[in-house]
C-alpha positions as CSV (number, residue, x, y, z in Angstrom):
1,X,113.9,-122.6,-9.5
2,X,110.6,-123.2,-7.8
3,X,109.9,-126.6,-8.6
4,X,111.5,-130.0,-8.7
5,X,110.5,-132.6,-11.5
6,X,107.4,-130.2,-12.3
7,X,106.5,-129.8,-8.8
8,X,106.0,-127.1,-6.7
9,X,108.7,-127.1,-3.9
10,X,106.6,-125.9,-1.0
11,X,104.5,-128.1,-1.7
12,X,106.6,-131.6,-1.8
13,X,107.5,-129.8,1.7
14,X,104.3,-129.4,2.9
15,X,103.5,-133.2,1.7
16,X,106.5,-134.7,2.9
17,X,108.0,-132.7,5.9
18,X,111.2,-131.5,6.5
19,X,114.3,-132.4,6.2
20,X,113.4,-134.6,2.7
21,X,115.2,-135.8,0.0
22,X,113.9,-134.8,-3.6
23,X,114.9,-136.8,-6.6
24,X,114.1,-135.3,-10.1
25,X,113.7,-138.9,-11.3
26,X,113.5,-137.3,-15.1
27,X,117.4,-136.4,-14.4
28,X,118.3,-140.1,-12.6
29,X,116.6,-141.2,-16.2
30,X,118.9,-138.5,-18.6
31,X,121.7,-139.6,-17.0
32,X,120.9,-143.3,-17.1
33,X,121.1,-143.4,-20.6
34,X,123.7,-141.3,-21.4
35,X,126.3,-144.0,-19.7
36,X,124.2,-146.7,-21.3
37,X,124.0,-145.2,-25.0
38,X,127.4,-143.3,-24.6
39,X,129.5,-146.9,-23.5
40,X,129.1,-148.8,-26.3
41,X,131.4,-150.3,-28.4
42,X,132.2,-152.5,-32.1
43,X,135.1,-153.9,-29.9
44,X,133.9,-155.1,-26.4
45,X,131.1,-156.3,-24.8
46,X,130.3,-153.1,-22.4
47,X,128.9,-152.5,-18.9
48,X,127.3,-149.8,-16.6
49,X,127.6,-151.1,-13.2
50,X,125.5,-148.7,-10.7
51,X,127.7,-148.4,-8.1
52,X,124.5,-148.7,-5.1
53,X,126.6,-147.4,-2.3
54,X,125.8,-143.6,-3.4
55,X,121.8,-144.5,-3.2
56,X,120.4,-147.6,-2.1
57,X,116.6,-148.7,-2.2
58,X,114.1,-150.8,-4.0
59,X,112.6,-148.2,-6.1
60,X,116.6,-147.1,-7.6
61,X,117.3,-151.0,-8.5
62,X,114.2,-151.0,-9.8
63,X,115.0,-148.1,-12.4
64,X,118.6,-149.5,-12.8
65,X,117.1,-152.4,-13.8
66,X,115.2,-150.7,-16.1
67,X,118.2,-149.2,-18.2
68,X,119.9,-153.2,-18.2
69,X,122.7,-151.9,-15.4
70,X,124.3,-154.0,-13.5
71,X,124.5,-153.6,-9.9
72,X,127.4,-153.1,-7.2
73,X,127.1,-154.0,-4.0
74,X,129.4,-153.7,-1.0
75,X,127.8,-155.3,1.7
76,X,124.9,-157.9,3.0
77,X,122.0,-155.4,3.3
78,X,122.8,-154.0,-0.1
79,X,122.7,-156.9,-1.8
80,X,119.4,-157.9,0.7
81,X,117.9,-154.6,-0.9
82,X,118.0,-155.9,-4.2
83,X,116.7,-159.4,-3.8
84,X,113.6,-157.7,-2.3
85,X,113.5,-155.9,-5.1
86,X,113.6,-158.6,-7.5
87,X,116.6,-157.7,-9.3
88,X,118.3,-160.5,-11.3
89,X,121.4,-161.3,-9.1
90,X,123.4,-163.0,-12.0
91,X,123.9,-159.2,-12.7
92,X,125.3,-158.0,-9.3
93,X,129.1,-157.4,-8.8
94,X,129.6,-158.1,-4.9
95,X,132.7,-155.7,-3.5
96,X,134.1,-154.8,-0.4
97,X,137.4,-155.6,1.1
98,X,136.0,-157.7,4.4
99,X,133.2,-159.6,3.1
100,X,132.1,-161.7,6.2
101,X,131.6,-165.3,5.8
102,X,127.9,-164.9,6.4
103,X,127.8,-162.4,3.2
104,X,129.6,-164.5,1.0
105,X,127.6,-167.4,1.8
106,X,124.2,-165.3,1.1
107,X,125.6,-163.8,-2.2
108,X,126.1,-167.9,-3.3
109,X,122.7,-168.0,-1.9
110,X,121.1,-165.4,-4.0
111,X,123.0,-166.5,-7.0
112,X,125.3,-163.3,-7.2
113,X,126.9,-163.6,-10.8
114,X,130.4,-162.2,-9.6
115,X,132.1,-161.9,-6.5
116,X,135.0,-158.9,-7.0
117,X,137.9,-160.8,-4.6
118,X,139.7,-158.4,-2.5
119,X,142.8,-160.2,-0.7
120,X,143.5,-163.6,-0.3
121,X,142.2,-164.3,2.8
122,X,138.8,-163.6,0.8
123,X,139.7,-166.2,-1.9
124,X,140.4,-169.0,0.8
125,X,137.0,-168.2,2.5
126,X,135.2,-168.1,-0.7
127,X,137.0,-171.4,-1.7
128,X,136.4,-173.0,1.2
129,X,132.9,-171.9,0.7
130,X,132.5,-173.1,-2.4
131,X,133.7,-176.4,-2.4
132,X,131.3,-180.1,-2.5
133,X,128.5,-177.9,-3.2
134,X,126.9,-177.0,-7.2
135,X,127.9,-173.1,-6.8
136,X,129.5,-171.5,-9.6
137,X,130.9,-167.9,-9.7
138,X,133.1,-165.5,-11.8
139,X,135.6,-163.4,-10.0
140,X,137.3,-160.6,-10.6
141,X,140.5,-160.0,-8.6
142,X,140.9,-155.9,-7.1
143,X,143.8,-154.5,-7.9
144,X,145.7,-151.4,-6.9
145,X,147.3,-150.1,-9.7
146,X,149.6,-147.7,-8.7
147,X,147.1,-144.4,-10.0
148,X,145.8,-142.2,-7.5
149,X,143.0,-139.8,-8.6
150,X,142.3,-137.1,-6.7
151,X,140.2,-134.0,-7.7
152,X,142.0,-132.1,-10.0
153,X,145.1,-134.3,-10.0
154,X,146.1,-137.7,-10.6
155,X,149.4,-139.0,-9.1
156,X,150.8,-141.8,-10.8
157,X,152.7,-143.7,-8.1
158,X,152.3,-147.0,-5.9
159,X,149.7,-146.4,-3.2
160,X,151.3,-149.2,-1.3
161,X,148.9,-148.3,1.7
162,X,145.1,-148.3,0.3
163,X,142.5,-150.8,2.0
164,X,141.3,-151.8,-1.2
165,X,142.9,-154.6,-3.8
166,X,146.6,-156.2,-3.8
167,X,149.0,-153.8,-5.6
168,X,150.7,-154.5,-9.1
169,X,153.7,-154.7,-7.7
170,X,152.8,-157.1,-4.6
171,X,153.4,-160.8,-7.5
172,X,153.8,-163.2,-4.6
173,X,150.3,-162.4,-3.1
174,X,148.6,-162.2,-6.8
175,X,150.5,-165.7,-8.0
176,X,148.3,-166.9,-4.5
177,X,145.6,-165.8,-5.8
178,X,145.5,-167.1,-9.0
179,X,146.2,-170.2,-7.5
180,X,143.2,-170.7,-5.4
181,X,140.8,-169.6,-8.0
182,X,142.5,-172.3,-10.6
183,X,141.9,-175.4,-7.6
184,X,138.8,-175.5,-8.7
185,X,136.3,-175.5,-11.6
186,X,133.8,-174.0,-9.4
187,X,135.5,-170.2,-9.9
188,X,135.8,-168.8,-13.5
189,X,138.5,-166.0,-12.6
190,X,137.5,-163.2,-15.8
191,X,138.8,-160.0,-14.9
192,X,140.7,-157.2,-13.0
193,X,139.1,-154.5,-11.0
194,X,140.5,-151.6,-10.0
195,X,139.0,-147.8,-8.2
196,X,141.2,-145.1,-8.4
197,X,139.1,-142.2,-6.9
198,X,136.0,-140.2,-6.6
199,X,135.1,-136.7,-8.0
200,X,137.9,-136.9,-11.1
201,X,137.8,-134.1,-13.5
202,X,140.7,-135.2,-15.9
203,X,139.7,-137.7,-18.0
204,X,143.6,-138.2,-18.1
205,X,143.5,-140.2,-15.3
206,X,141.1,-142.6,-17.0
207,X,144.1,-142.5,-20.0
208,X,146.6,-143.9,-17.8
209,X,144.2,-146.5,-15.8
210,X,143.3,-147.9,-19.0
211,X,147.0,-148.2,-20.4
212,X,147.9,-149.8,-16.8
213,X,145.0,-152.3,-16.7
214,X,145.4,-154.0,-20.4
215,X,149.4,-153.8,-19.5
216,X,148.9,-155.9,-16.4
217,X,145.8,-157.8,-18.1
218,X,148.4,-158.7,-20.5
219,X,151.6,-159.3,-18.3
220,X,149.3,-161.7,-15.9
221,X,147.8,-163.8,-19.1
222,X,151.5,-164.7,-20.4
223,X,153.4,-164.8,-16.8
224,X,150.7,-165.8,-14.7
225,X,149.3,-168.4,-17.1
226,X,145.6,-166.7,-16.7
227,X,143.0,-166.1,-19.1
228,X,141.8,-163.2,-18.9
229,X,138.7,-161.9,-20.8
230,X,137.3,-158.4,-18.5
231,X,138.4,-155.5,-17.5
232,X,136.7,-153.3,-14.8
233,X,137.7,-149.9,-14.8
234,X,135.8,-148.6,-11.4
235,X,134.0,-145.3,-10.9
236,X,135.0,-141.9,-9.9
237,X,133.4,-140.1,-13.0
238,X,132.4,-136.5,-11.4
239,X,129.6,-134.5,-10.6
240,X,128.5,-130.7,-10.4
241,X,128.4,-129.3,-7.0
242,X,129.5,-125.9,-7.0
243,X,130.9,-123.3,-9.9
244,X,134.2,-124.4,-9.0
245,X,133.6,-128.0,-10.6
246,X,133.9,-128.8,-14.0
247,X,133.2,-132.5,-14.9
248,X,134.1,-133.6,-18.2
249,X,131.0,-134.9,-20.5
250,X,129.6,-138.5,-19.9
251,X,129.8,-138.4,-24.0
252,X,133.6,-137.5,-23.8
253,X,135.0,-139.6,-20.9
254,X,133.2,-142.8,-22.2
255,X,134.5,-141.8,-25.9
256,X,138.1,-141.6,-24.5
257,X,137.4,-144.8,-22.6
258,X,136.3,-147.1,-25.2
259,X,139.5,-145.3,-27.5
260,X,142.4,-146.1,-25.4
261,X,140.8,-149.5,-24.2
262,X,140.9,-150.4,-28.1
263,X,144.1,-149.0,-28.5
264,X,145.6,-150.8,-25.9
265,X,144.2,-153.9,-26.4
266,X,145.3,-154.1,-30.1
267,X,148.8,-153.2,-28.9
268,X,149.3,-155.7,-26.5
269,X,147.1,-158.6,-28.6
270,X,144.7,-159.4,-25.5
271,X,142.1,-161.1,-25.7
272,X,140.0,-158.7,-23.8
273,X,136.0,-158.8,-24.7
274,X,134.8,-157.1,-21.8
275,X,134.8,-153.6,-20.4
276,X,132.6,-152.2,-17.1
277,X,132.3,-149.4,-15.4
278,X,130.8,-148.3,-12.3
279,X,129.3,-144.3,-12.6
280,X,127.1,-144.1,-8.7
281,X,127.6,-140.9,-7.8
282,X,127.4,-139.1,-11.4
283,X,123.7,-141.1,-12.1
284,X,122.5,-139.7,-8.6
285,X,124.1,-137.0,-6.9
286,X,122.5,-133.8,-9.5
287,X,119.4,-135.4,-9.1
288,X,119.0,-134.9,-5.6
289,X,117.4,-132.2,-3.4
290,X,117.5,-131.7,0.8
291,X,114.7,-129.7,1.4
292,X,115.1,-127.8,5.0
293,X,112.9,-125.6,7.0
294,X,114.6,-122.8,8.6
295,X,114.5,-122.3,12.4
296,X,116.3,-119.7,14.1
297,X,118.6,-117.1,13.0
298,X,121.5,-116.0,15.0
299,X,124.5,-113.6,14.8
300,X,127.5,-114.0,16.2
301,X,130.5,-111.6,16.1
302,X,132.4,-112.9,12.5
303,X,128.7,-115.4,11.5
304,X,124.9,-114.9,10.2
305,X,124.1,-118.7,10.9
306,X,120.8,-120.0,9.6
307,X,119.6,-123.1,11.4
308,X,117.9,-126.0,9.6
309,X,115.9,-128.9,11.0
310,X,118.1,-131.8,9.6
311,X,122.5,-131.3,9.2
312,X,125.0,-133.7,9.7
313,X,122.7,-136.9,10.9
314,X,121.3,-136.5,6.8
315,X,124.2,-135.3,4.9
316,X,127.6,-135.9,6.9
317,X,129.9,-135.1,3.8
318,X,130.6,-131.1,4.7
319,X,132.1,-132.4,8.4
320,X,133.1,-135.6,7.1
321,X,134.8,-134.1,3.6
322,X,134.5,-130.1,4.1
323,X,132.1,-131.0,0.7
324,X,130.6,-128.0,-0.7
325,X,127.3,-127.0,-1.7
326,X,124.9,-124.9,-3.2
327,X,121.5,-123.6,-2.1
328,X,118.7,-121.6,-2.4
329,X,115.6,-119.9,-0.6
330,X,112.5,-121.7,-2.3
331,X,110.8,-118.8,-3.7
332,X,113.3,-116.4,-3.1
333,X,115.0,-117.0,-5.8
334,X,114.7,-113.3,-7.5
335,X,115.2,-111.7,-4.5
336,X,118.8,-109.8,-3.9
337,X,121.5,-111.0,-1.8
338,X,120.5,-109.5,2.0
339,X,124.3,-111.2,3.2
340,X,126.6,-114.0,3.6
341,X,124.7,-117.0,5.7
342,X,126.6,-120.0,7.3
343,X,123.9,-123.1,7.0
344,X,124.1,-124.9,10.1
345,X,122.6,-128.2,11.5
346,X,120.8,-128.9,14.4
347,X,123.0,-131.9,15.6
348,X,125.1,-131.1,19.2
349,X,128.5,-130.7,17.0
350,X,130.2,-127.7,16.2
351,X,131.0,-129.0,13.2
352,X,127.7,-129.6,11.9
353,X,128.0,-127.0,9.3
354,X,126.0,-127.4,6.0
355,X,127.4,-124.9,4.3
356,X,130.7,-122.4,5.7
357,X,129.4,-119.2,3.7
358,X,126.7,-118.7,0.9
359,X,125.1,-115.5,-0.3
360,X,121.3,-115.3,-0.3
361,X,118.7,-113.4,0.6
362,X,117.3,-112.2,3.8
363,X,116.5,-115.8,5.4
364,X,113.2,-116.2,8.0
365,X,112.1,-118.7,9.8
366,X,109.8,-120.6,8.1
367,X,111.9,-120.5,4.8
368,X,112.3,-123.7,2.8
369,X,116.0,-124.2,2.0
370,X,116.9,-126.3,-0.8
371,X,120.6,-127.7,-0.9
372,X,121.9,-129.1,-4.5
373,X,123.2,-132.0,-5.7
374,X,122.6,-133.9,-2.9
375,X,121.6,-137.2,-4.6
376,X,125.3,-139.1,-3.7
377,X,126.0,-139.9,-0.1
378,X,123.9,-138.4,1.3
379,X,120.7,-140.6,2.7
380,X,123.2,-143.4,2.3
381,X,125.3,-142.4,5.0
382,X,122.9,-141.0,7.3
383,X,122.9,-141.6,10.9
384,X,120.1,-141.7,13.7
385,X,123.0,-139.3,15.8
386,X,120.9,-137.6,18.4
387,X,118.3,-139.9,18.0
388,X,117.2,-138.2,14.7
389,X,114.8,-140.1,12.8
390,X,115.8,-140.5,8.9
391,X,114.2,-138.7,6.4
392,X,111.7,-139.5,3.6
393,X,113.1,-139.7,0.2
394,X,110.4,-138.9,-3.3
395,X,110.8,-139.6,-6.9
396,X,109.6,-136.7,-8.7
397,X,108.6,-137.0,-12.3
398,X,106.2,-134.1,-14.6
399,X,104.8,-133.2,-12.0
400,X,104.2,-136.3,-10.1
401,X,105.7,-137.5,-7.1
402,X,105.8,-141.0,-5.0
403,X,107.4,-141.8,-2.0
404,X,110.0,-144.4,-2.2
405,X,111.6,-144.0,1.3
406,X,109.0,-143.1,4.1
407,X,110.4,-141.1,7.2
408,X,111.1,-143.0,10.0
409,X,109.0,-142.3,12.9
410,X,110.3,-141.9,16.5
411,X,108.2,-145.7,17.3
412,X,110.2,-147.2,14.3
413,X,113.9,-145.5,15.8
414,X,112.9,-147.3,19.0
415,X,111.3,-150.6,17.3
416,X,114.8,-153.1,17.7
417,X,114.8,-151.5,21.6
418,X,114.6,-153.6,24.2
């Protein structure tokens, strides 16, 4: 593999510097509308909800936009990001369980269509927000319902502890909540919410969130004296990253989705019209590219480490997650294995590891290294640790790029210094 999006990869690197982000925007594109031809439904209204925390900038709203997704935001600057970007706001979903009163205030502002209500504390500051003025916003109410996905498991059992949403099982602080958002006719309460992982590969676990949903969608409209109209189902579908994952077809999980949710909603006689989701990392993260150049080769007694000029500051999820990852030499890529490397950073942490052990060929300083599937939380949770300025990020597309993101220059890492 010697190019990305038709383009040479020495080249973007000779363009664009080191440490960069490459996005192959004709895959952000694919996968685009695969969720938004693959969700649809005879039965409900449906919803693609990019989920903006796994990459955030103008020029991404702007494509979402393109494809009629709505957009998830967690926090003030997100939701900043796509003002300035001119996305319509009516279609944003605003998350997050400690929403300040400034960012609430600025999401009434900006005319956010629906505020996703965390706790009660939330409700009353939102109420208290909303009243003697002509704001009017839907809400859907987080829950935690008891299923916690992990990678290659799901355990169904009350996660009594999670940050996020007021569990099923918690009726006194839910009955609160329904109260405050019935004081006024300001707040049109139209849905549930619920997250129950990242990275899932059995589309099992989407089975049982589904059942658990419409059950409590229906047990809140009869007990609870609700209406409820939406149900929001979260994100989590997975991504490639190594050989060791195997995510289960956009096609396949939405089919299953849509299935049960009909299923369910016949059995239970809800009048349920509405059914999101929120894919973020599966639109982004196989799209992505962190170019390196190599610096220094080492050996220590038991390690071959090859040094790269970006690490943990760029892509924190191998120290932060022990993530793994793939990568090749550009132009190497024919070349037999010379011997096991360990990638390393060039942060002041030991544990700025890139990658523990991958087999490639005889590595030089100079070399380009290109690390896969990068796309997902990667520039989004980069840091300035060690003063290291953040990288540029390009759209590639047959063969043309364009910078959306321009790397930050020492001057701009200094520029809020006084």
């Amino acid at each position: 593999m010697s190019e990305i999006g038709g383009m040479n990869i020495q080249a973007i690197a000779q363009k664009y510097g080191t440490p960069c982000v490459v996005y192959d925007e004709n895959i952000l594109r694919n996968r685009l509308r695969e969720f938004t031809e693959n969700f649809r439904s005879d039965v409900f209204q449906t919803d693609v909800i990019y989920a903006s925390k796994a990459f955030n900038c103008k020029a991404m709203i702007s494509l979402i936009s393109e494809y009629g997704c709505g957009l998830d935001v967690v926090s003030g600057g997100e939701l900043y990001t796509a003002y300035k970007a001119g996305y319509d706001c009516s279609k944003i979903f605003f998350h997050g369980n400690n929403k300040t009163p400034d960012e609430i205030r600025m999401a009434l502002a900006c005319g956010v269509g629906t505020i996703v209500v965390d706790n009660v504390m939330e409700a009353e500051e939102l109420l208290n927000q909303i009243k003697d003025t002509d704001y009017h916003v839907n809400v859907f109410l987080r829950i935690n319902p008891g299923i916690e996905a992990h990678t290659h498991k799901y355990i169904v059992t009350a996660h009594v502890d999670s940050k996020f949403g007021i569990s099923v099982l918690d009726e006194e602080e839910i009955r609160e909540a329904v109260k405050l958002f019935g004081s006024t006719d300001r707040i049109t309460f139209e849905g549930l919410h619920a997250h129950i992982g990242s990275q899932i590969f059995d589309k099992q676990a989407y089975t049982e969130l589904v059942k658990k949903m419409f059950a409590f969608a229906a047990k809140m409209n009869s007990e609870y004296g609700t209406s409820l109209t939406a149900v929001n189902l979260g994100g989590g579908f997975a991504a490639y990253y190594t050989k060791a994952d195997h995510p289960v077809p956009i096609q396949e999980v939405c089919e299953e989705i849509l299935k049960t949710s009909a299923e369910e909603n016949a059995k239970y006689g809800n009048p349920i019209k509405r059914i999101l989701i929120e894919p973020g990392r599966s639109i982004v993260a196989e799209a992505g590219y962190n170019l390196y150049t190599v610096g220094y080769i080492k050996k220590t007694p038991n390690r071959l480490y090859a040094f790269v000029d970006g690490g943990m500051s760029d892509n924190i999820r191998p120290a932060l997650y022990q993530a793994e990852y793939d990568a090749f030499i550009a132009g190497k890529e024919e070349e037999e294995v010379f011997a096991d490397y360990t990638i390393a950073g060039k942060c002041c942490e030991s544990g700025d590891l890139l990658i523990q052990s991958i087999p490639l060929p005889e590595v030089k300083k100079g070399d380009i290294l290109v690390m896969k599937t990068t796309g997902a939380y990667g520039y989004s949770m980069a840091s300035h640790y060690n003063k290291l300025p953040l990288p540029a990020a390009v759209f590639v597309r047959n063969g043309e790029d364009r910078c959306v993101i321009e790397r930050e220059s020492y001057d701009h890492l200094i520029s809020l210094e006084k």
